[in-house]
C-alpha positions as CSV (number, residue, x, y, z in Angstrom):
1,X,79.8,73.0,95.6
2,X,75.8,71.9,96.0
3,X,74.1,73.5,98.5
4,X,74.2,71.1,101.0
5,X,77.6,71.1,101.1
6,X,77.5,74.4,101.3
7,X,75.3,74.5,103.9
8,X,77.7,71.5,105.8
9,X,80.7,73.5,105.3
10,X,79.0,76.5,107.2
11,X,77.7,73.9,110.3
12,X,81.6,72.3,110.1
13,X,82.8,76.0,110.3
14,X,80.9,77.1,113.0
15,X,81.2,73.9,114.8
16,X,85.4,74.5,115.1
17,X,85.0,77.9,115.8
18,X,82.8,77.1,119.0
19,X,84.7,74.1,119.9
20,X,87.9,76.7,119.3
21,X,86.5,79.0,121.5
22,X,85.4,76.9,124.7
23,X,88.9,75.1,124.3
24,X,87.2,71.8,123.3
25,X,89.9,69.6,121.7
26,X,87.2,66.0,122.1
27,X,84.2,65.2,119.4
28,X,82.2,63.5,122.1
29,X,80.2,66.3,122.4
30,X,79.4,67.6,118.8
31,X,75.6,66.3,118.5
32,X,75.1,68.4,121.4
33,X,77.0,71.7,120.1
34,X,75.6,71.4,116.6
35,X,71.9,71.5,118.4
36,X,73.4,74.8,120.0
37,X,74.6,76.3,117.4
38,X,71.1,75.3,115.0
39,X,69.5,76.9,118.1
40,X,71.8,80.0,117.6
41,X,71.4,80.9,114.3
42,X,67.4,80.2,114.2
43,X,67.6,82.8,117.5
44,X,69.4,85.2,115.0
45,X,67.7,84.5,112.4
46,X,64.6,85.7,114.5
47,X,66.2,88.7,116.2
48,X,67.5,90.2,112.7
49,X,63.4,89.5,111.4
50,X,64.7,87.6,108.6
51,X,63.1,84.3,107.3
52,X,63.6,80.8,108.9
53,X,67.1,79.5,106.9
54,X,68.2,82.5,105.5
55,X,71.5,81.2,106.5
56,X,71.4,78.1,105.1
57,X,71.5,79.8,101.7
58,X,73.2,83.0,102.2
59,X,76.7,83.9,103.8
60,X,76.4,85.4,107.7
61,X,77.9,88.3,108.4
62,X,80.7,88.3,110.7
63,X,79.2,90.3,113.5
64,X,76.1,87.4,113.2
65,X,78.6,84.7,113.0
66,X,80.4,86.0,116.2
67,X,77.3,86.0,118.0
68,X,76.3,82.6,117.6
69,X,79.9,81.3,118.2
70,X,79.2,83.3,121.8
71,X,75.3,82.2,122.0
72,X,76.5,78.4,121.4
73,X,79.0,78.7,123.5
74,X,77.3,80.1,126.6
75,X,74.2,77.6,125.9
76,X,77.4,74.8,126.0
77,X,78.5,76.3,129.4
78,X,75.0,76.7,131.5
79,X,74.1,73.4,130.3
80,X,75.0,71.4,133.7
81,X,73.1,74.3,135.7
82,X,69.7,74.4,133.6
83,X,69.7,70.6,133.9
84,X,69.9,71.4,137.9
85,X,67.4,73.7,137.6
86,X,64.6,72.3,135.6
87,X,65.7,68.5,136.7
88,X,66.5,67.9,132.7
89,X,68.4,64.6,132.3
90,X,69.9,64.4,128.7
């Protein structure tokens, strides 16, 4: 497998294990959850002080993986109140 379908298998993977975990069975809103979960992993990325797409290339560990299937998730949730808050319109 080439690395960038390595590196779509782990987005595809991640992607069913959000959806999976907010109960989402509909695609209409995978742009948006993919941008989540990219947002996830770079804030882990960050946290853990590793470099920039050290994901991309290397396999997460499950703890990390768990925490950006929650982060993604929770960003997927708030989204209708942070769009009240800051007046975002998507």
């Amino acid at each position: 497998m080439t690395e960038n379908n390595e590196h779509r298998t782990m987005n595809n993977d991640l992607l069913s294990k959000v959806k999976a975990n907010l109960i989402l069975q509909h695609d209409e809103d995978d742009a948006l959850l993919q941008h989540f979960i990219k947002a996830a992993v770079s804030y882990a990325e960050s946290f853990q002080q590793i470099p920039e797409g050290t994901y991309a290339d290397n396999p997460m560990p499950p703890t990390t993986e768990q925490a950006v299937i929650m982060l993604s998730s929770h960003f997927y949730e708030v989204r209708d109140q942070q769009q009240i808050e800051v007046g975002i319109v998507w």
